[in-house]
Structures are given as structure tokens and as C-alpha cells.
TISE-300863 format. One line per field, with one value per residue: residue number from 1; residue in three letters; x, y, z of N, C-alpha, C in turn. Coordinates in steps of 0.05 Angstrom, whole numbers, plus 32768, in hexadecimal, padded with zeros to 4 digits. Layout:
# TISE-300863
seq = NUM,...
type = ALA,...
nX = X,...
nY = Y,...
nZ = Z,...
caX = X,...
caY = Y,...
caZ = Z,...
cX = X,...
cY = Y,...
cZ = Z,...
# end
This chain:
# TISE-300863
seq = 1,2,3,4,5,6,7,8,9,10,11,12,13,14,15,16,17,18,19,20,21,22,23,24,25,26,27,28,29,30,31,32,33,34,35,36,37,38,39,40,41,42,43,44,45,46,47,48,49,50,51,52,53,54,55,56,57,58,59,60,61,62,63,64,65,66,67,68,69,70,71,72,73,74,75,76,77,78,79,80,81,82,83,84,85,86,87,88,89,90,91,92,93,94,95,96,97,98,99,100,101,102,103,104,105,106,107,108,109,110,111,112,113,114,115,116,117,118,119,120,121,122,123,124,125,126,127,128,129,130,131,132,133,134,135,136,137,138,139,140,141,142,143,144,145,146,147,148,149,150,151,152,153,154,155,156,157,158,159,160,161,162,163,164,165,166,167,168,169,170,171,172,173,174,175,176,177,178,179,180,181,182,183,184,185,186,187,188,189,190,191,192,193,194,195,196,197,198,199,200,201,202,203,204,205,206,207,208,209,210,211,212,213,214,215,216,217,218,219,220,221,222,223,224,225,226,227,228,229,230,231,232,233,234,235,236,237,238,239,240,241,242,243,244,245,246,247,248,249,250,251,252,253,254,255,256,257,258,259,260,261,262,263,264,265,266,267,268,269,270,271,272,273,274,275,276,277,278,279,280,281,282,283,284,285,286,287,288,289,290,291,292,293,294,295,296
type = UNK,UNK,UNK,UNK,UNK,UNK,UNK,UNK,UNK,UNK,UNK,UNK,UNK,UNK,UNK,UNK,UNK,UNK,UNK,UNK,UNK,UNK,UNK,UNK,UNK,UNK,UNK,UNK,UNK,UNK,UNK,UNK,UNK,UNK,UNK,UNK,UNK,UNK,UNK,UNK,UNK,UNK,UNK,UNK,UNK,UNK,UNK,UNK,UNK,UNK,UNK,UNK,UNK,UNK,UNK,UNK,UNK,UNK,UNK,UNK,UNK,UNK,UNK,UNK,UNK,UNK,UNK,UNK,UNK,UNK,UNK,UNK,UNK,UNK,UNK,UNK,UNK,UNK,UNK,UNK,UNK,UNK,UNK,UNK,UNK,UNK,UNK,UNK,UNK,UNK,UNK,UNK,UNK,UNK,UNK,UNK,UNK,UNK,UNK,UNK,UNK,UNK,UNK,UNK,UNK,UNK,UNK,UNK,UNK,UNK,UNK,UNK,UNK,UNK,UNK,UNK,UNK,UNK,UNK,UNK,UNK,UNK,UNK,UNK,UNK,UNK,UNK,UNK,UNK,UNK,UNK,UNK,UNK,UNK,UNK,UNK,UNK,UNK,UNK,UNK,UNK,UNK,UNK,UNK,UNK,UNK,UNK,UNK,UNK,UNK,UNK,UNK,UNK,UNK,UNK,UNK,UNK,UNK,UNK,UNK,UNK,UNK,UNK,UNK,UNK,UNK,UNK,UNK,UNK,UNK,UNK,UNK,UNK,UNK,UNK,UNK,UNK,UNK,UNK,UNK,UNK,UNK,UNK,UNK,UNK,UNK,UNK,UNK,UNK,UNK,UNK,UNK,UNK,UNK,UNK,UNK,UNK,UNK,UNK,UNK,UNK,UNK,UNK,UNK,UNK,UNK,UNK,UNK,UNK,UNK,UNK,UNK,UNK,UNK,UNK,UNK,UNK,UNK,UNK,UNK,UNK,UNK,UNK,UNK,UNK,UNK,UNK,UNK,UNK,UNK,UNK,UNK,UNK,UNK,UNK,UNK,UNK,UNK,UNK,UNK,UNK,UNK,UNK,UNK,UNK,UNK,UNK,UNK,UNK,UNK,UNK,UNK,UNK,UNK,UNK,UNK,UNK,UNK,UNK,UNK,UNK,UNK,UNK,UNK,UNK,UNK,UNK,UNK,UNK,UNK,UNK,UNK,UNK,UNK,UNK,UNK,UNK,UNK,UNK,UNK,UNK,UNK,UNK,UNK,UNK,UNK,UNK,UNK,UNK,UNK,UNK,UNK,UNK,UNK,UNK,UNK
nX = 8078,8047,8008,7FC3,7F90,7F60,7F71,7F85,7F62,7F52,7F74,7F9C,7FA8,7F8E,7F5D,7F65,7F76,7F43,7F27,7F40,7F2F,7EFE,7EFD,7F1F,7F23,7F36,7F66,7F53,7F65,7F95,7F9E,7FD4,7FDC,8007,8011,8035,8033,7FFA,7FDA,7FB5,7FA1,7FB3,7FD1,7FF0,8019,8030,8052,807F,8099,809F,80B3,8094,8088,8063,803B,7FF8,7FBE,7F85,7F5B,7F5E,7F6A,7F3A,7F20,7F41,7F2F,7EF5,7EF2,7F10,7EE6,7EBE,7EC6,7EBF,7EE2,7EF5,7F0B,7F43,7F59,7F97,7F7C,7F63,7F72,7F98,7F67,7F5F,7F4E,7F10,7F1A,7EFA,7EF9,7F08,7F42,7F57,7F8F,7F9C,7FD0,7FFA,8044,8066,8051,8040,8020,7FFF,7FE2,7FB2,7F85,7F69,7F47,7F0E,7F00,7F0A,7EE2,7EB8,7EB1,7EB1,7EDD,7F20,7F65,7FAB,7FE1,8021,8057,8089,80B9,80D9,80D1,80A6,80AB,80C5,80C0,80D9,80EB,80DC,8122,8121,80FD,8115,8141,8133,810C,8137,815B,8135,8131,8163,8162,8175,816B,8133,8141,8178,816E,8153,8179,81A3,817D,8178,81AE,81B4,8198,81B4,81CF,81D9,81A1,81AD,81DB,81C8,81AE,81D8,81F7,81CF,81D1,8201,8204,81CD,81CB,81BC,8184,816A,8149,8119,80D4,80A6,8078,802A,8033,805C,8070,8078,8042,8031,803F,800C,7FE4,7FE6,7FD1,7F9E,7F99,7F9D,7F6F,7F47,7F15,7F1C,7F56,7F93,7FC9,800D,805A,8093,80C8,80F3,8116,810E,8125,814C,8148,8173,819C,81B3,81CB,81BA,81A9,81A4,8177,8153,8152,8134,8100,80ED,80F2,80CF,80A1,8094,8093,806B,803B,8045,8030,7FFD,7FE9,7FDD,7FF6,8011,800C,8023,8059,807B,80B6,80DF,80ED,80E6,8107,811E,8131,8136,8149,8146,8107,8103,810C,80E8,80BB,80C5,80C2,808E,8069,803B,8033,8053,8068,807C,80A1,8099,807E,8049,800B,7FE9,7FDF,7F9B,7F7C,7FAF,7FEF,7FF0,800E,803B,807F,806B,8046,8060,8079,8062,8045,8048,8020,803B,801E,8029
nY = 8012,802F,8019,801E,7FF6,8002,8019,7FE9,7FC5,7FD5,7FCB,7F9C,7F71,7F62,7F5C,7F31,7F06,7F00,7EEC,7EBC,7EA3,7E9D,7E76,7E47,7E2C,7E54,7E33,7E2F,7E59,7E75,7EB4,7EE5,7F2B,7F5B,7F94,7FE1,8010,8047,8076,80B1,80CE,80E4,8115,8108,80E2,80F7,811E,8101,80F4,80BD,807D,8071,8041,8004,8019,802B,804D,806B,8063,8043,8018,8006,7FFF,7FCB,7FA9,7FA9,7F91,7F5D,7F43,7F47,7F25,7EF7,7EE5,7ED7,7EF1,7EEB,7ED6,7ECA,7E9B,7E87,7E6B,7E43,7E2E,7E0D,7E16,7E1A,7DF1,7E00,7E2C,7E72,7E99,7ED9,7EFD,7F32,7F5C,7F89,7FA1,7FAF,7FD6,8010,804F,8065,803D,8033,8050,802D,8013,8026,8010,7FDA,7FCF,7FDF,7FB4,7F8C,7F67,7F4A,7F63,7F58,7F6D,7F7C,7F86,7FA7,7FA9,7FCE,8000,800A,8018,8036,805F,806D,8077,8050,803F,8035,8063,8092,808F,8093,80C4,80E8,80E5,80F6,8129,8146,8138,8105,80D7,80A6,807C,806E,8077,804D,801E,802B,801A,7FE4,7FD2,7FDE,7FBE,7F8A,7F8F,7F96,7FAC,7FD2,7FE3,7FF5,8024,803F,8051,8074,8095,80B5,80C9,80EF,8102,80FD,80FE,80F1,80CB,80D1,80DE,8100,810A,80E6,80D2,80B1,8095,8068,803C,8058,8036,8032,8040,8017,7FE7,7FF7,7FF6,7FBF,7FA8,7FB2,7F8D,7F6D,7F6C,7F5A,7F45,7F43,7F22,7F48,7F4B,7F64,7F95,7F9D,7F75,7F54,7F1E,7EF4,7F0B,7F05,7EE5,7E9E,7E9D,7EDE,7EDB,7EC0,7EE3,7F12,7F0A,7EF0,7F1D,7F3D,7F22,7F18,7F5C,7F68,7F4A,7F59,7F96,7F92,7F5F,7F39,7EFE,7EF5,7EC0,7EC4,7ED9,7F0B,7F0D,7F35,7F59,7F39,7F01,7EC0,7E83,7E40,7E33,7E63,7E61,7E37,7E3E,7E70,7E47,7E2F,7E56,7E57,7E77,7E68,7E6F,7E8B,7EC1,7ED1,7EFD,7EDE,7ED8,7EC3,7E97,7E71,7E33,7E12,7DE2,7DFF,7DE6,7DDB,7DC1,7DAD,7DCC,7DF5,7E13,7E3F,7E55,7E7D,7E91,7ED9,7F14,7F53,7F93,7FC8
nZ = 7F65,7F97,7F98,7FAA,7FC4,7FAA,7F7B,7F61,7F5A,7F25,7F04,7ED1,7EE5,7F0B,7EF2,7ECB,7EF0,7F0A,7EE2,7EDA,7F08,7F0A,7EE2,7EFE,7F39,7F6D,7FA1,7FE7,801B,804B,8053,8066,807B,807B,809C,80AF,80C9,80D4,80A8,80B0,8083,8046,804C,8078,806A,8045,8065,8071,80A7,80B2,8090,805A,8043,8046,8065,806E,8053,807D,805E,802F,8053,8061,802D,801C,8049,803D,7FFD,8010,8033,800E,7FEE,800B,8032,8075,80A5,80D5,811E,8147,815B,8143,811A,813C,8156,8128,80E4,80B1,8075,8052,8053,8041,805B,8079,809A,80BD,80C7,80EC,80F9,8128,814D,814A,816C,8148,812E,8149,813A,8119,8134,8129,80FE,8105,812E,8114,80E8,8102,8102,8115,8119,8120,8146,814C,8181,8189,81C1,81DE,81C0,81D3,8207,820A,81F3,81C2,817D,8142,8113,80DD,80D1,80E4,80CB,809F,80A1,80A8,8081,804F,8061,805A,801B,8001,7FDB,7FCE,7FB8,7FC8,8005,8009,8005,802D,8059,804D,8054,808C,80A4,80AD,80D5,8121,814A,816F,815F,8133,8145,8160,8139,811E,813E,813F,8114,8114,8140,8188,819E,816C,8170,818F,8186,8154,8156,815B,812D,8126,8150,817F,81AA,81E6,8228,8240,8222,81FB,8219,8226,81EF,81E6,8204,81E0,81BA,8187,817D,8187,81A2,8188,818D,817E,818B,81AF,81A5,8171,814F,8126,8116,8109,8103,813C,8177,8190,81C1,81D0,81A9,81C5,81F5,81E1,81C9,81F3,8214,8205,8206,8235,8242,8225,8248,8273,826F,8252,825C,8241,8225,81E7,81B5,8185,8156,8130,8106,8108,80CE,80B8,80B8,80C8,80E1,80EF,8121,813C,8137,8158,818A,8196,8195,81BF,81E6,81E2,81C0,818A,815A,8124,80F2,80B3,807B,8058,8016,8003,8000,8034,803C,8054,8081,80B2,80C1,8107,8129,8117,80F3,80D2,80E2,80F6,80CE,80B3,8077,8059,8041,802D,8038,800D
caX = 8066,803F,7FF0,7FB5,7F7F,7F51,7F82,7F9B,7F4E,7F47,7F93,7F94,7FAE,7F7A,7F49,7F71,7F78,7F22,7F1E,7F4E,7F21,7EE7,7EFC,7F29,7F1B,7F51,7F64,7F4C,7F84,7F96,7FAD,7FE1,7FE0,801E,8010,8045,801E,7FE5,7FD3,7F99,7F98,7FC7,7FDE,8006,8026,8043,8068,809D,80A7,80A2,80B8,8074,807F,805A,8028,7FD9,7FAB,7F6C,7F41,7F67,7F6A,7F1E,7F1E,7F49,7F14,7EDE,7F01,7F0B,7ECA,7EA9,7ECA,7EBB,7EF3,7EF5,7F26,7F42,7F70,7FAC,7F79,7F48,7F85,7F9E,7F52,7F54,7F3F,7F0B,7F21,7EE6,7EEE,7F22,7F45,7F6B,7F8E,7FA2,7FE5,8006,804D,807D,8056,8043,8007,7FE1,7FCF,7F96,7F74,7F5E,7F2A,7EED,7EFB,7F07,7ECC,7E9B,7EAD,7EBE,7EFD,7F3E,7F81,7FC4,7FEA,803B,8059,80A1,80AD,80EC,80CD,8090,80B6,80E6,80BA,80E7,80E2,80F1,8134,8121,80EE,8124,8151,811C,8108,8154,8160,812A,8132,8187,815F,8178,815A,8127,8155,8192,816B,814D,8193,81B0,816A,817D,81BF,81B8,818A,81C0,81DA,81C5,818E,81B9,81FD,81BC,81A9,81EC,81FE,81C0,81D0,821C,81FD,81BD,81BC,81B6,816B,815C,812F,8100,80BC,80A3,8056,8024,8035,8073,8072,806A,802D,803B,8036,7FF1,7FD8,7FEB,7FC2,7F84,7F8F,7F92,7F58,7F31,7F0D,7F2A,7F71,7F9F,7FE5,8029,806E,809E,80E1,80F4,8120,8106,8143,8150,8160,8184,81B1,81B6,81D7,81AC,81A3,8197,8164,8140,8141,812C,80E4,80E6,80EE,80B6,8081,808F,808C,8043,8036,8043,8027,7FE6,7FD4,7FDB,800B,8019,8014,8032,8071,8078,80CC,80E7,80F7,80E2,811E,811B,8143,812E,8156,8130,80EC,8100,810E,80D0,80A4,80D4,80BD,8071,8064,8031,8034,806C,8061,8092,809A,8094,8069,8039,7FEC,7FF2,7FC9,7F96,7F89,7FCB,7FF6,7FFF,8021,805F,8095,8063,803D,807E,8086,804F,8048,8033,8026,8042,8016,8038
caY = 8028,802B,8014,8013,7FD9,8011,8016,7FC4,7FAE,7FDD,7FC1,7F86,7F58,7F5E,7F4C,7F11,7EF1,7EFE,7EE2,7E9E,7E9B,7E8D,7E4B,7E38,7E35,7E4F,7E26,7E45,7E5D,7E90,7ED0,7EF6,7F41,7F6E,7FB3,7FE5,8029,804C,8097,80B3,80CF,80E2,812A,80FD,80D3,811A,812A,80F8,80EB,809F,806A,806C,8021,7FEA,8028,802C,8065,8058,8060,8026,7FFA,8005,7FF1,7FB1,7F9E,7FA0,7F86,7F38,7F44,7F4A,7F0F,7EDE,7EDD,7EDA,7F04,7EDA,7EDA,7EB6,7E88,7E77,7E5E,7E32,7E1B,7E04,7E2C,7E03,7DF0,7E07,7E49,7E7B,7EB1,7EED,7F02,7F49,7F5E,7FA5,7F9F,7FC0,7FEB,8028,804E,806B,8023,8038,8057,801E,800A,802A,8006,7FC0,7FD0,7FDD,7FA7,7F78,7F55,7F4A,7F5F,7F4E,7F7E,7F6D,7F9E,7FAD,7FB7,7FDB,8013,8013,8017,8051,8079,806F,8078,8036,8042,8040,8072,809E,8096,809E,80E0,8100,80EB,8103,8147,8147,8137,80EC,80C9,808D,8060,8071,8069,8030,800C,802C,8013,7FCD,7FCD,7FDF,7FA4,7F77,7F8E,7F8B,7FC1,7FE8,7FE9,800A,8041,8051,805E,808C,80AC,80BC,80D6,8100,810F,80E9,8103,80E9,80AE,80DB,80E0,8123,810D,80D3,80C7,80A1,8095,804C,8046,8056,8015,8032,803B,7FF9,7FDF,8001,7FE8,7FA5,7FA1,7FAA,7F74,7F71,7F76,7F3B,7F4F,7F32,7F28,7F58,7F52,7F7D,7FA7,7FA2,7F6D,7F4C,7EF6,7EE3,7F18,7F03,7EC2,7E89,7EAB,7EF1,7EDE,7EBF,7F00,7F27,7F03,7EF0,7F33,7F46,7F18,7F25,7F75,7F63,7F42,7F72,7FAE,7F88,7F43,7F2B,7EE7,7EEE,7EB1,7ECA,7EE9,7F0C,7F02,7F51,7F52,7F14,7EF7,7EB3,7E69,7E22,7E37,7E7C,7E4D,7E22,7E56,7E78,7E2E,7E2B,7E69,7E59,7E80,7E50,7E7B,7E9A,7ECA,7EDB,7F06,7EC9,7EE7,7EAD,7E8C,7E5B,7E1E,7E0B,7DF4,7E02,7DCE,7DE8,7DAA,7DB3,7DE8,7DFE,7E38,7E53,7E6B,7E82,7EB2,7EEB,7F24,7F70,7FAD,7FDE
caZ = 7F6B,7FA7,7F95,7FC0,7FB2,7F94,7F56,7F5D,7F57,7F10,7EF4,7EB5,7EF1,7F24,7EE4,7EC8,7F09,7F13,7EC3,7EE4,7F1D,7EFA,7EDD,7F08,7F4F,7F85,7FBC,7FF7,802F,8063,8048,8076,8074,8089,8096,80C6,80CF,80C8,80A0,80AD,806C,8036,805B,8084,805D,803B,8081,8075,80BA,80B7,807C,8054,803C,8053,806F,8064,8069,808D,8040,8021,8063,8066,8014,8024,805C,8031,7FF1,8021,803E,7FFB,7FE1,8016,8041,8091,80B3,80EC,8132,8147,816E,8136,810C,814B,8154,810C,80C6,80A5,805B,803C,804F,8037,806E,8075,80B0,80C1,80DD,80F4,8100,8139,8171,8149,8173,8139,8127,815B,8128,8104,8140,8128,80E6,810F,8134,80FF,80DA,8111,80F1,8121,810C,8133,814A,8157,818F,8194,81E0,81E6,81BF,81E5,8224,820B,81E5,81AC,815C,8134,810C,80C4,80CF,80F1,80B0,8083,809F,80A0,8063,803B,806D,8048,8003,8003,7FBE,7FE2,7FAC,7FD8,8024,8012,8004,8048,806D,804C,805E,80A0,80B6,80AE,80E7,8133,814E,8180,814E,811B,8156,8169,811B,8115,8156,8143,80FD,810D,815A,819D,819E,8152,8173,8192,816F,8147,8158,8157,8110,8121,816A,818F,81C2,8203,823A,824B,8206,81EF,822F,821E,81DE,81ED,820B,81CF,81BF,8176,818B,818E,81A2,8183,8198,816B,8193,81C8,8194,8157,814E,810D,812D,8101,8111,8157,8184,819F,81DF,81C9,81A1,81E0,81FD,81D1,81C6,8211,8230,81F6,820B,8258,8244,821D,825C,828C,825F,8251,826D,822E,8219,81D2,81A1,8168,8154,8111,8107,80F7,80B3,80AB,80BF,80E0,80DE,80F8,8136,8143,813C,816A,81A4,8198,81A1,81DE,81F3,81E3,81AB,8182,813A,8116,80E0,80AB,8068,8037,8004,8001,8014,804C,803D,8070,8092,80BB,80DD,811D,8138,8105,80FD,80BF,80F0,8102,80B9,80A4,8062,8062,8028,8035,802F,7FFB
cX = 8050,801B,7FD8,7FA1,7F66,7F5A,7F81,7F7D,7F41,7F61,7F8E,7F95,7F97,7F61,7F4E,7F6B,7F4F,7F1F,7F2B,7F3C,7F04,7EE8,7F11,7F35,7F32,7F48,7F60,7F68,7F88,7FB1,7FB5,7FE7,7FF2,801D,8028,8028,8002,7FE3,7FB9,7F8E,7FB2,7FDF,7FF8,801A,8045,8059,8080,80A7,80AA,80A8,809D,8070,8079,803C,8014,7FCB,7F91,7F52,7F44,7F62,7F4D,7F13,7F24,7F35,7F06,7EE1,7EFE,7EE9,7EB7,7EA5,7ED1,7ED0,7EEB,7F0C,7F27,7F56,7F89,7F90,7F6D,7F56,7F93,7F84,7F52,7F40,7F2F,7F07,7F13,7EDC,7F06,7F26,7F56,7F6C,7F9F,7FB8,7FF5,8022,8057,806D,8048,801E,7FF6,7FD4,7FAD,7F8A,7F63,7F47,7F0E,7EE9,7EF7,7EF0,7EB0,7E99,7EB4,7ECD,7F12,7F55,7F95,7FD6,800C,8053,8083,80AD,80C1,80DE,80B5,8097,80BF,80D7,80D0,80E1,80ED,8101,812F,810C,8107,8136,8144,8119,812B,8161,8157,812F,814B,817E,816A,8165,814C,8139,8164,8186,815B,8163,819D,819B,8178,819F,81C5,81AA,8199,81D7,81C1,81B8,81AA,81D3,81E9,81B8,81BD,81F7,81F2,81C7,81E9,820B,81E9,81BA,81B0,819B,815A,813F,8112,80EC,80AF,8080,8049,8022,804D,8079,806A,8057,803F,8031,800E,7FE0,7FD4,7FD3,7FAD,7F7F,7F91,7F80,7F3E,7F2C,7F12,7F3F,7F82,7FC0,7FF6,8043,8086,80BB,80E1,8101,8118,811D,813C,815D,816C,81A6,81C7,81B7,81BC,8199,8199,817A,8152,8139,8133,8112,80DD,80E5,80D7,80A1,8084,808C,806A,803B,8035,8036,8002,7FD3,7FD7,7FF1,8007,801C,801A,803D,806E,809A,80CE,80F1,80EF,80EA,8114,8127,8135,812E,8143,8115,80F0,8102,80F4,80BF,80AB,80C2,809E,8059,8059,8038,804C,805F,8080,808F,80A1,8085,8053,8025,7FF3,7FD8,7FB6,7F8D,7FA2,7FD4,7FFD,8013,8045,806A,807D,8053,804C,8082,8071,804E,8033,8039,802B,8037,802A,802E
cY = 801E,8028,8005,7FFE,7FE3,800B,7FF9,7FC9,7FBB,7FD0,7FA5,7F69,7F56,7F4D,7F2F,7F02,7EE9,7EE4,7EBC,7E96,7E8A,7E78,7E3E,7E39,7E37,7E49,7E40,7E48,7E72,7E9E,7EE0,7F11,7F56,7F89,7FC1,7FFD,802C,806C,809A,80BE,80D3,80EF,811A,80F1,80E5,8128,811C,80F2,80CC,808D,8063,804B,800B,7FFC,8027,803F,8051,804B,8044,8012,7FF2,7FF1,7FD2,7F9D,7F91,7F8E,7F64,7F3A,7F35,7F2B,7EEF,7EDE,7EE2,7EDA,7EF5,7EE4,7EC7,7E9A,7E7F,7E66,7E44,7E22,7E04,7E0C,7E0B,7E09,7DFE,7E23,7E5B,7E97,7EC2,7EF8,7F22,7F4E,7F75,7F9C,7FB8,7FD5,8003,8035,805A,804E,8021,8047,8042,800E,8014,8019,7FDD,7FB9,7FCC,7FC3,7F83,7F64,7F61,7F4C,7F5B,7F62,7F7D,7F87,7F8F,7FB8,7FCD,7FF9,8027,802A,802D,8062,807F,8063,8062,803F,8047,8058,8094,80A4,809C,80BA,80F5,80FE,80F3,8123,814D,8144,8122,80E6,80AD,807A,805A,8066,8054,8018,8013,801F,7FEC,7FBD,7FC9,7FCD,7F92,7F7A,7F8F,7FAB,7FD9,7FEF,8001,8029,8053,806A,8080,80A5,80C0,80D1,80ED,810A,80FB,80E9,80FA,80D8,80BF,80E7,80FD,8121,80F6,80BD,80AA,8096,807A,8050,8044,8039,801D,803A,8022,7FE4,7FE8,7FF8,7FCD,7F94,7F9F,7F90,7F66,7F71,7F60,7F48,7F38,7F35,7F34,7F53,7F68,7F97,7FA2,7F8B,7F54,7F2B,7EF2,7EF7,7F1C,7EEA,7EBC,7E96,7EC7,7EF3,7ED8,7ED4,7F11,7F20,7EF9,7F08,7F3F,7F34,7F19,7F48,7F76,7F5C,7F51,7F8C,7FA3,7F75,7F33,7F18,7EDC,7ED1,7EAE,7EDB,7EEC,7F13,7F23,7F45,7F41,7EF8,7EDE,7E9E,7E5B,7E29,7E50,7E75,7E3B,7E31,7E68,7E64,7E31,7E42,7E6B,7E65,7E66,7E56,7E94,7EA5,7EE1,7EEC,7EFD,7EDA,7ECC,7EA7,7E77,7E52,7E19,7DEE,7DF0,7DF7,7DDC,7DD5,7DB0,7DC8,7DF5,7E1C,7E40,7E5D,7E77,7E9D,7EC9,7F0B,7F4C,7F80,7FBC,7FEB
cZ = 7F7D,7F9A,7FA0,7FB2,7FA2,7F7F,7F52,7F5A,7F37,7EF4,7EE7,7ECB,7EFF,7F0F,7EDA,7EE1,7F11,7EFB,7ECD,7EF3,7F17,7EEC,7EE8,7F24,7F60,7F9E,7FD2,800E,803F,8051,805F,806D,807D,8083,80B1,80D2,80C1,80BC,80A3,8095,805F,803A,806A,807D,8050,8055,8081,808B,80BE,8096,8075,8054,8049,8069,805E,8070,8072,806E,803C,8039,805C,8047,8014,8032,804B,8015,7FFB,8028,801F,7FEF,7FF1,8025,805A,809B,80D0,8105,8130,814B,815B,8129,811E,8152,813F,80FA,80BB,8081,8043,8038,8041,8048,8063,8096,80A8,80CE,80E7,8109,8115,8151,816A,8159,8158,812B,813B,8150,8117,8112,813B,8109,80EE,811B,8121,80ED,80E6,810A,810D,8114,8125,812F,8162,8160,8191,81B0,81E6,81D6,81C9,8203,8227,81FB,81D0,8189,8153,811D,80EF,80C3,80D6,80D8,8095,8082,809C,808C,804E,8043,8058,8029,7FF5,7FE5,7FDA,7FD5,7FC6,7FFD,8023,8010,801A,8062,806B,8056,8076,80B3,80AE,80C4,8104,8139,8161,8178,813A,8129,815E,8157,8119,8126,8158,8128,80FD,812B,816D,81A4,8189,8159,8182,817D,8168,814C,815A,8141,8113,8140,816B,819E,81D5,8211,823D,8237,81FD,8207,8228,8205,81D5,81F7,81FD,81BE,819C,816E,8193,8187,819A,8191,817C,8175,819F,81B7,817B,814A,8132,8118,8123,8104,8127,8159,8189,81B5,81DD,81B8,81AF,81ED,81F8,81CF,81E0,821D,8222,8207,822A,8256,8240,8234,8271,828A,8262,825C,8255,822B,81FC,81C7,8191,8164,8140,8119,80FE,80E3,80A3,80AD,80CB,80D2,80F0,8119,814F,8147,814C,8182,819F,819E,81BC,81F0,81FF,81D4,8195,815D,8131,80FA,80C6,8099,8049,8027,7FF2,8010,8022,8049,8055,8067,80A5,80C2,80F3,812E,8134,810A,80EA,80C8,80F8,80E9,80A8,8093,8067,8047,8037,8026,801E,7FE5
# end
């Protein structure tokens, strides 16, 4: 059951863990935060057009904020973590996967509270003005009256295959048009959105894969493309040269980290579900896998 950090900070755990804290001091460490979309309030959420999970309205992000804030943490970039975190402090970094534009709602909250989150752009759907795939099966299957049990076993199934075998599927199943977007709820930014909002000074773009593409799914060579024609799209869209890739899915091997250093990509971010000691080695493979905990 889905529970925002309002409820989680009144629940037996959130007190236990305070009641631990107090005699027995936690190591300090960078906390990774995985969010996809944004709601602006709850109304939206109720439209069904996008896969709620792993989504945050603006209330709760704003709660979360203040929540680290309160309790001493400093919200960081890729760069402060490649500077070097110092030990004695304890972070949290911010992360918004895949491209979606209502994540541009969350600048008057970045603003006011001047904290950086990272923001990891999928280019092919930038490019194409196209809907990312589980959102697409999410919505026609709850439209048909689908149980979420049932599409979240066809969502999981279907990322074990490659991106454009998953689009063809949907496209034989719901309509060669399915991928176009019903509004800004579910929509990628456009190239000249994403540009405008890269320029805020808050704003630290990632590399997502050109398709949304699952690596380990994919050869040697395809997987070069796919995060190469991404950080030359970021590049050409923005000005910007990405340092950090967050792996779709999560997905990633030795092999997949080593073609991303190749590429120049300094930080890798995965969906371990774990604090990453600082502070970080950046020398080693060890910032290529870095954990990271998923909004839900």
C-alpha cells in the first residue's frame, strides 16, 4: 500500500527507528531518491492516464523536502558527490526518472528551498513526442477493467524483452496511435522545454537511454548506442554533457559499466535499495552502482 511520508513519519516503524537513533548513532551516507512523475494534486492521480507508482504529488514532495531538511541533511548534485561528500555530514540526493514534462512543476519548490534534484531524460521520447510504454498499458488496461494484480505481471513481463518488440506488441494490441499523449499528465518535454529547463540553475540533467532500453537486454554495441545517441541528444537539445546515468529498471552488469566510463559517464545509478557510504569512491567501479531508494 502506497504511503506518503505524512502517514510513514506517524507509523510504530518510523518511531522505533527515532527510539534506535537515540542510542545508537547512524552512520552518515548519501541517500538516493527515485521518483518518475509528478501530480499536482490527488485529482490527477484519479485520471489513470499514467502508472501512478513510483509518482509524487507536489504536497508530499514538498513534505519529503522538509522532512531531510529538518533533520540535517544536504541535498546534493552529481558534481558535489565527484568533488567529494564530507564524512561528517549526511546527504540526500534527488532523482526524477525518464523525461516526463510535468516534472517542471517541482521548480518553485526547488527554488524556494534551493536543493538540486537530477533529472534523467529519455531522448527518443523527447524527440517523438511519445508516451513511455507502461504508462500506455496501464491506462488500456484499467480503461478494459484489468485487476492492477494482473498489469503489473504483464508490465513485468514485458521488460524482459527489448523496447521496440514492447511498442510493436502494444501497437498490434491497442492501436498504431496508442503512444500519443492524452495531455501534460503523461507527455515527455518537448526539445525546447527540456532546454528551458535546463537552464535552471537547480537542474542537472541525466542520461536515461535513447529508448527507455532495459541493457541488459541488449548486445555490447547496442548498448553503446543507446546511451551515446542519449548524451549527444542532451547535447544537442541543451548544452548540457550528462555525468550520470540512472540504468532503466535498474538493470546493469560489469560490462554495461564499463561502456558507460568509456563513454564518460562518471556516476551510475541503480535500483539497489540501499545508503551509499561516503564518502564515494569515484575512482572504482563503486560510483557506477550506486543505490538508490524508490518513491512509492
Amino acid at each position: 500500500m502506497r504511503k506518503n511520508l505524512v502517514s510513514y513519519i506517524k507509523t510504530p516503524e518510523y518511531m522505533l527507528s527515532r527510539f534506535y537513533l537515540k542510542f545508537f548513532r547512524e552512520k552518515n551516507a548519501l541517500i538516493i531518491i527515485g521518483f518518475h512523475g509528478v501530480f499536482r494534486d490527488e485529482d490527477e492521480r484519479k485520471l489513470n492516464l499514467v502508472d501512478p507508482s513510483t509518482w509524487v504529488t507536489l504536497e508530499d514532495f514538498r513534505c519529503l523536502v522538509e522532512h531531510y531538511l529538518h533533520n540535517g541533511y544536504t541535498f546534493v548534485s552529481p558534481s558535489d558527490v565527484l568533488n567529494g561528500l564530507d564524512a561528517n555530514k549526511k546527504y540526500v540526493m534527488i532523482t526524477f526518472d525518464d523525461g516526463y514534462f510535468n516534472n517542471r512543476y517541482l521548480l518553485p519548490i526547488l527554488r524556494g528551498y534551493q536543493i538540486p534534484a537530477i533529472f534523467f531524460i529519455s531522448t527518443n521520447h523527447v524527440l517523438n513526442n511519445k508516451c513511455f510504454w507502461w504508462d500506455v498499458l496501464y491506462r488500456e488496461r484499467i480503461k478494459s477493467g484489468v485487476s492492477l494484480r494482473r498489469i503489473r505481471r504483464e508490465i513485468n513481463q514485458l521488460k524482459t524483452r527489448r523496447n521496440e518488440d514492447i511498442e510493436s506488441y502494444l501497437k498490434g494490441v491497442f492501436g498504431a496511435d496508442v503512444f500519443e499523449p492524452c495531455g501534460d499528465i503523461d507527455r515527455p518535454f518537448t526539445s525546447s522545454e527540456l532546454k528551458s529547463f535546463s537552464k535552471e540553475k537547480h537542474v542537472f540533467l541525466g542520461n536515461h537511454t535513447s529508448d527507455h532500453a532495459i541493457l541488459t537486454n541488449y548486445s555490447s554495441n547496442e548498448v553503446k548506442t543507446q546511451i551515446q545517441v542519449a548524451q549527444n541528444t542532451i547535447y544537442g537539445v541543451t548544452g548540457a554533457v550528462p555525468v550520470v546515468i540512472s540504468y532503466p529498471n535498474g538493470n546493469y552488469s560489469a560490462e554495461i559499466i564499463r561502456i558507460s566510463r568509456e563513454i564518460g559517464l562518471k556516476l551510475g545509478i541503480t535500483l539497489d535499495a540501499r545508503k551509499n557510504d561516503i564518502p564515494v569512491d569515484c575512482e572504482g567501479s563503486e560510483c557506477m552502482h550506486l543505490g538508490r531508494f524508490v518513491y512509492m
